[in-house]
C-alpha positions in Angstrom: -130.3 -210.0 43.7 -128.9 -211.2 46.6 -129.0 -214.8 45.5 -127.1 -214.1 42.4 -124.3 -212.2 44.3 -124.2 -215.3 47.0 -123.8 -218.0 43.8 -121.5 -215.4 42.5 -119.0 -215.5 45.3 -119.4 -219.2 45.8 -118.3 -219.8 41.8 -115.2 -217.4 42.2 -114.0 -218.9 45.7 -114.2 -222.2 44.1 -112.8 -221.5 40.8 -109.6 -219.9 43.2 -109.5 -223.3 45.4 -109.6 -225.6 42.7 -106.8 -223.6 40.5 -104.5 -223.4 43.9 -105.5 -227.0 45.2 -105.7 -228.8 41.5 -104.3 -226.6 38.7 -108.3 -226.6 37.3 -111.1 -225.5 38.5 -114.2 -227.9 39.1 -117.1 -227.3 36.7 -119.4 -224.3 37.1 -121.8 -225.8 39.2 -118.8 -227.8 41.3 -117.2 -224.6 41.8 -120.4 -222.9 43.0 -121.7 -225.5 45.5 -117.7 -225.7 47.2 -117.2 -221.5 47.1 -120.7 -222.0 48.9 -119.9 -224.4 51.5 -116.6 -223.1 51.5 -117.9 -220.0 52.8 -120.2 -222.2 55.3 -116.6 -223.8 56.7 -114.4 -220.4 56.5 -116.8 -218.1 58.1 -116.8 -220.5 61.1 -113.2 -221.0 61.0 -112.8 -217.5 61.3 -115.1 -217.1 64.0 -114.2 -219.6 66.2 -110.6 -218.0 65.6 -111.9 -214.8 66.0 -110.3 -213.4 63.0 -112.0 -210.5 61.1 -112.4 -210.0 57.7 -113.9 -207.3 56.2 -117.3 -208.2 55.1 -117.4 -206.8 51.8 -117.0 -208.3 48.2 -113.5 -208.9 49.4 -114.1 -210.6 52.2 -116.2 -212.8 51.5 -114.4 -214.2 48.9 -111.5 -214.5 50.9 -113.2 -216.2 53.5 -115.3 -218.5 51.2 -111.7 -219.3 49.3 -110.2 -220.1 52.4 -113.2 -222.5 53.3 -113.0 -224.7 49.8 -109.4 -224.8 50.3 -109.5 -226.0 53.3 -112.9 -228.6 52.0 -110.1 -229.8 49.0 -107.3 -230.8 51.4 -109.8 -232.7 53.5 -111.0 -234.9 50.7 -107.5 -235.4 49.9 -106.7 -236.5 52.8 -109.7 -238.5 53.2 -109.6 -240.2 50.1 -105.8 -241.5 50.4 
């Protein structure tokens, strides 16, 4: 069950990133794998920062949002 909530998080953080960072989302399988990394790159942005989120639902989609955005503006940048 676990697994399904973690994919679950990943799909909705990158479905938010790529509608704020595109205007459309990337796939449901795009969407998944950046919400999932995202949440890789935001939860140690927001440690090194020492911010605290609260580590519910909430959270974690927050911080896994902030993580793909973050992922999109780098491959913008990388790719111009």
């Amino acid at each position: 069950m676990d697994t399904i909530i973690f994919l679950a998080i990943g799909g909705v953080a990158g479905w938010i990133a790529g509608h704020l960072m595109q205007g459309k989302g990337f796939g449901l399988i795009g969407n998944i794998i950046l919400g999932v990394i995202g949440g890789i790159v935001g939860g140690w942005l927001f440690n090194f920062l020492d911010v605290n989120i609260d580590n519910g639902l909430i959270g974690s989609i927050i911080t896994a949002a902030v993580g793909a955005i973050i992922l999109v503006w780098l491959a913008r940048f990388v790719k111009k």
